[in-house]
C-alpha positions as CSV (number, residue, x, y, z in Angstrom):
1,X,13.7,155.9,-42.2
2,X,16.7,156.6,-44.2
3,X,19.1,152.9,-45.7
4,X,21.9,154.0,-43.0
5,X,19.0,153.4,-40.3
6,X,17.7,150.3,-41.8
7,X,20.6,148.9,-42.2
8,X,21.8,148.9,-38.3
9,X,19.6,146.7,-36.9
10,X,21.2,144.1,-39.5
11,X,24.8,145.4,-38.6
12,X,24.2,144.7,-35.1
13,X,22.6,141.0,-35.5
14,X,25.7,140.5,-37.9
15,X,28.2,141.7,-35.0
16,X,26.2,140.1,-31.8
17,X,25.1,136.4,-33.5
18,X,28.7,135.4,-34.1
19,X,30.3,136.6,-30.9
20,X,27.0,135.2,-29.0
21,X,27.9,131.7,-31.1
22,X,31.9,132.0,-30.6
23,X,31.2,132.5,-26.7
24,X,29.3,129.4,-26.5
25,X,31.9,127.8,-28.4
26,X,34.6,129.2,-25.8
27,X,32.3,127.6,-23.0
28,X,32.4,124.3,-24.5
29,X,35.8,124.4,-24.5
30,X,36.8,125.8,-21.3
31,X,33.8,123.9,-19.3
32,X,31.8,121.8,-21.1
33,X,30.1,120.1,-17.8
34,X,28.1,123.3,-18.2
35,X,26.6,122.7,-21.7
36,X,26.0,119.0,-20.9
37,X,26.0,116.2,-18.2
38,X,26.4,113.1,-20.2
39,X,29.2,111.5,-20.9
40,X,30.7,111.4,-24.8
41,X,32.1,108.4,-24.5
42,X,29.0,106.1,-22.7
43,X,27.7,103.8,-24.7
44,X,23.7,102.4,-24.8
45,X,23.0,100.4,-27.5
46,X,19.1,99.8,-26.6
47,X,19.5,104.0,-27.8
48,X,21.4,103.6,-30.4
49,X,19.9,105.4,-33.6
50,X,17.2,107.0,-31.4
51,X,16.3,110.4,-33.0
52,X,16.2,114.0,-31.8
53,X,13.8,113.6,-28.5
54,X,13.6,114.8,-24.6
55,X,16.1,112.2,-23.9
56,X,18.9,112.8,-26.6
57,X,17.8,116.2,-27.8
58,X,20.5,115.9,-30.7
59,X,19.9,112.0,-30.9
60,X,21.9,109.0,-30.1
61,X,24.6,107.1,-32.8
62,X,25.1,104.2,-34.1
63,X,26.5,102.9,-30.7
64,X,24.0,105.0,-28.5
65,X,26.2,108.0,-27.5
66,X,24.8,111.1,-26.9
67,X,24.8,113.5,-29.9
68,X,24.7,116.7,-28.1
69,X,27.1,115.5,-25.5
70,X,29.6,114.6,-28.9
71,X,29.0,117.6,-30.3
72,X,30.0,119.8,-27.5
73,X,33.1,117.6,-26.1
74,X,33.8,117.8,-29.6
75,X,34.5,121.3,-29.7
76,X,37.8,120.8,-27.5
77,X,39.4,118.7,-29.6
78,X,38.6,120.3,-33.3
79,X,39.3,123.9,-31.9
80,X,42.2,123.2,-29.8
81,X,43.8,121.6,-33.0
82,X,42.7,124.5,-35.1
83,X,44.1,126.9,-32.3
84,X,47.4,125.5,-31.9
85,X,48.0,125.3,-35.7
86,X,47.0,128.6,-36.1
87,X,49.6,129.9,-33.6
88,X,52.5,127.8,-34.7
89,X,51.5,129.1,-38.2
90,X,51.5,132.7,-36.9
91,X,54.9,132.3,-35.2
92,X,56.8,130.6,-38.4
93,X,55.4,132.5,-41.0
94,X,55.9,136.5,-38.7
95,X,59.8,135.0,-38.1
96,X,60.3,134.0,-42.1
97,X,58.0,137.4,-43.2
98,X,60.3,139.6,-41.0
99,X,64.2,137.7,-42.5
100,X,62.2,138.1,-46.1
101,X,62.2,141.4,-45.6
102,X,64.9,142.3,-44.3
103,X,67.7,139.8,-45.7
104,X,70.2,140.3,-48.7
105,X,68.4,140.3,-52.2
106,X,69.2,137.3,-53.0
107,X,68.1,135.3,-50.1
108,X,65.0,138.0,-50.1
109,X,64.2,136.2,-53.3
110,X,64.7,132.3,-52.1
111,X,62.6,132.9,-49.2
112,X,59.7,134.8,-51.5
113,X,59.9,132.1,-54.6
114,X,59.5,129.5,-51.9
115,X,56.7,131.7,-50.4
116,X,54.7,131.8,-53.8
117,X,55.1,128.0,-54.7
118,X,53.8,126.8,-51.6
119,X,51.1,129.0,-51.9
120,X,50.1,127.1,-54.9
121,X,49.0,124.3,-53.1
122,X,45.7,124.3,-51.9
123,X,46.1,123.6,-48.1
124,X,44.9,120.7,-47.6
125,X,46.8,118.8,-50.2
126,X,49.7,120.3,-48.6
127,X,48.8,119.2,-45.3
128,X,48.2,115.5,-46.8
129,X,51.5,115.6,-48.2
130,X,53.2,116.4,-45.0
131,X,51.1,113.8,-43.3
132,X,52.0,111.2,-45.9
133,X,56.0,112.0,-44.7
134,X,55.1,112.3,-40.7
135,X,52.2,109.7,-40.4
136,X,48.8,110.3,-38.6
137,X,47.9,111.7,-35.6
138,X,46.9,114.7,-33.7
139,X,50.1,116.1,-33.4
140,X,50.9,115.8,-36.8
141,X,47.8,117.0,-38.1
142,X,48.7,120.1,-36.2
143,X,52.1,120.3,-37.6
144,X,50.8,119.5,-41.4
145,X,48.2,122.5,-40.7
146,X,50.3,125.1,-39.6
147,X,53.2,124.4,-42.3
148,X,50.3,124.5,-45.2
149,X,49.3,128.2,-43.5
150,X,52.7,129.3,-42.8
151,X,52.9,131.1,-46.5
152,X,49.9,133.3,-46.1
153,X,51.3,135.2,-43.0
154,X,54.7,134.7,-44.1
155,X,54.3,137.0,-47.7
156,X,52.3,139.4,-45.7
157,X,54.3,140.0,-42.9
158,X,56.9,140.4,-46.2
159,X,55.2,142.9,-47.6
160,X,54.9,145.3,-44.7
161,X,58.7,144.7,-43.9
162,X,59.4,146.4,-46.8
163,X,57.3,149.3,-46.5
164,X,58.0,150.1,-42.3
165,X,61.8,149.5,-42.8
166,X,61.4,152.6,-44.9
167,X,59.7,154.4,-42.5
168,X,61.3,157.8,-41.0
169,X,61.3,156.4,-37.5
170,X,63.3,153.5,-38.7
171,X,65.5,155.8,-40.4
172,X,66.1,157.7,-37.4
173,X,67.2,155.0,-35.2
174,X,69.8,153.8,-37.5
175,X,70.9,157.6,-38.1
176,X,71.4,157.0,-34.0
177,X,73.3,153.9,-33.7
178,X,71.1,151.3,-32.4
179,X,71.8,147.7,-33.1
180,X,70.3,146.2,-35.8
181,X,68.2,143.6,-33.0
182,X,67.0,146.6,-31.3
183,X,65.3,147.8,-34.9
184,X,64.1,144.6,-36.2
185,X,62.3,143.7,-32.3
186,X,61.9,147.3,-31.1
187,X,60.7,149.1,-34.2
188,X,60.0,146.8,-37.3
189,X,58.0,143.7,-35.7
190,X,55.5,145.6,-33.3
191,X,54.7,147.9,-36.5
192,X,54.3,144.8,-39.2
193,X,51.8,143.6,-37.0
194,X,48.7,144.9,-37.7
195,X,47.4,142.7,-40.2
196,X,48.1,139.3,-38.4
197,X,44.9,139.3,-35.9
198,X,42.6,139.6,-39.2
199,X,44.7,136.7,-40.7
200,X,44.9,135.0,-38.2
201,X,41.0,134.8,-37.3
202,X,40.0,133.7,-40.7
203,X,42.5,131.4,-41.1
204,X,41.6,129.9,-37.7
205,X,38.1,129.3,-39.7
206,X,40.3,127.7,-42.6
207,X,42.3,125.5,-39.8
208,X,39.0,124.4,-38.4
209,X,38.5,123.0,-41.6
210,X,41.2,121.4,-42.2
211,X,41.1,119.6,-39.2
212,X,38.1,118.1,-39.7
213,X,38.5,117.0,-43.2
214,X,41.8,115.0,-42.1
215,X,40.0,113.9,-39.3
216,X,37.1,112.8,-41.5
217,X,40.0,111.0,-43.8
218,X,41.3,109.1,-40.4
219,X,44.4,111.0,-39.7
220,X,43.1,113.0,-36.8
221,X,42.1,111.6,-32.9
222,X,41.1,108.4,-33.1
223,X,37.5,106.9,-32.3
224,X,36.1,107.3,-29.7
225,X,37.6,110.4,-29.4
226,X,34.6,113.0,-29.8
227,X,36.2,115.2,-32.5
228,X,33.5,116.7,-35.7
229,X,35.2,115.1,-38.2
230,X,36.1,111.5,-37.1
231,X,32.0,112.1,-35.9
232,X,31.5,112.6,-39.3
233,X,33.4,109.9,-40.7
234,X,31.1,107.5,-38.6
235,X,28.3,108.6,-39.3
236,X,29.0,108.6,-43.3
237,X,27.8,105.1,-43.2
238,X,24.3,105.5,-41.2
239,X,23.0,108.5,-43.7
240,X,19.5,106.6,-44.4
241,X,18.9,105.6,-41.2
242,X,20.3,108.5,-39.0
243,X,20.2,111.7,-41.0
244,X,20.9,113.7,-37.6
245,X,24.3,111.8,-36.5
246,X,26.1,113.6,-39.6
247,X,23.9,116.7,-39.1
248,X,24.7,118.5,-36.0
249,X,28.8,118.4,-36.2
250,X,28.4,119.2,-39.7
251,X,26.6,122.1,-38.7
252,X,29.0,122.7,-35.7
253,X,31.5,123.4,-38.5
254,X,30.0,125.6,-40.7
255,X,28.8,127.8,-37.8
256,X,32.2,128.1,-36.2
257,X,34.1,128.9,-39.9
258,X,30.9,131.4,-40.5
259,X,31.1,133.0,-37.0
260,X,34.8,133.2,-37.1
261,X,35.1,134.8,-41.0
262,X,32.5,137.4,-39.4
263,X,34.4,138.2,-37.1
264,X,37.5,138.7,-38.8
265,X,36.1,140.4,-41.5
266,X,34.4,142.6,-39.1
267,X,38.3,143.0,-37.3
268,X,39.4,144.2,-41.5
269,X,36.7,146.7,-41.8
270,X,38.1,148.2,-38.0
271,X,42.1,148.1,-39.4
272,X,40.8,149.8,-42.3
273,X,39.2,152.5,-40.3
274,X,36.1,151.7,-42.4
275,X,32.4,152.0,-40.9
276,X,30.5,148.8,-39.8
């Protein structure tokens, strides 16, 4: 058996274990009545701090809610914010990328300085910081989120502005007269692109994160909400009693920011035109 052939099998499981995890994270979100019948929210304090058993198979909390059922409602709300965030992210920092790129030197360089400091900041402090200015809550979480990510696509989609507005084809349509709206939306933006669904999965992971860290810190959806974090954040305080309350969403998060870096990493190797 040569390395090439010993080496698939583990390609494979690499490929199928993340999508196989990220599908039954979609399902959770979409339906998750199918994952679970118990409600997140119901309360049974003769449970309360029961561990992993046929009747809570994830254990119950500190207040004798389903685990499981937390877990997976949870899902909704930590994705859904990481989702949105990314989006908004994607959309602010592809408009800014694509007037970098194409505006006067000068404001070129604004744009690009302003780029590179906020890049500085690691994302979450810049996410507290514009929470500290807006306030808490979901919304604002999402807003903080996808301002702090805003730089990364931004200087990317930068970069390939500058090479595809040298491009022959580009060239060409000027030497023909179009508008200069025509260009930027008919031949500049569907060519800069290419890199944003590789971005934009990883920093989905990052998002993820970010979420639950600022939902752990109280500035996400309140209790009871079933969100990882804010699960996490109660069950800081029932460690030596209830190792598993803190366990599965903790774990729930690192799978999902695992699963989704696979994936977009596998997505990088693909845009490269590198093998698996």
């Amino acid at each position: 058996m040569t390395a090439l052939d010993a080496r698939a099998p583990r390609a494979v499981l690499g490929v199928v274990a993340p999508l196989a995890f990220l599908t039954l994270l979609a399902v959770a979100v979409a339906a998750p009545g199918l994952l679970t019948g118990v409600d997140p929210l119901a309360a049974d304090p003769v449970s309360a701090l029961a561990p992993p058993g046929g009747a809570h198979w994830f254990g119950s909390d500190h207040l004798g809610r389903d685990v499981l059922s937390r877990v997976v409602y949870g899902a909704r709300h930590s994705l859904s914010i990481g989702v949105t965030a990314t989006a908004l992210a994607v959309a602010a920092g592809v408009l800014l990328g694509l007037a970098a790129g194409l505006s006067p030197r000068w404001l070129d360089e604004a744009l690009a300085r302003s780029f590179d400091v906020l890049s500085t900041l690691p994302e979450l402090l810049l996410a507290l910081l514009v929470i500290a200015i807006t306030g808490p809550g979901t919304g604002n979480v999402i807003f903080a989120i996808a301002i702090a990510q805003v730089p990364n696509y931004a200087r990317v989609i930068r970069a390939q502005t500058f090479v595809v507005r040298r491009a022959g084809y580009v060239e060409q349509a000027v030497t023909f007269g179009r508008s200069r709206a025509a260009i930027t939306f008919g031949h500049v933006l569907p060519n800069v692109l290419g890199p944003i669904p590789v971005l934009a999965t990883i920093g989905l992971g990052t998002a993820v994160i970010a979420a639950s860290g600022l939902s752990f810190l109280g500035m996400g959806p309140q209790p009871p909400a079933a969100e990882w974090g804010a699960m996490l954040s109660e069950a800081r305080n029932y460690l030596r009693v209830a190792w598993w309350e803190a366990l599965f969403p903790g774990v729930a998060i690192t799978l999902t920011v695992v699963c989704l870096t696979a994936a977009g990493r596998r997505l990088q190797r693909r845009f490269e035109g590198r093998t698996p």
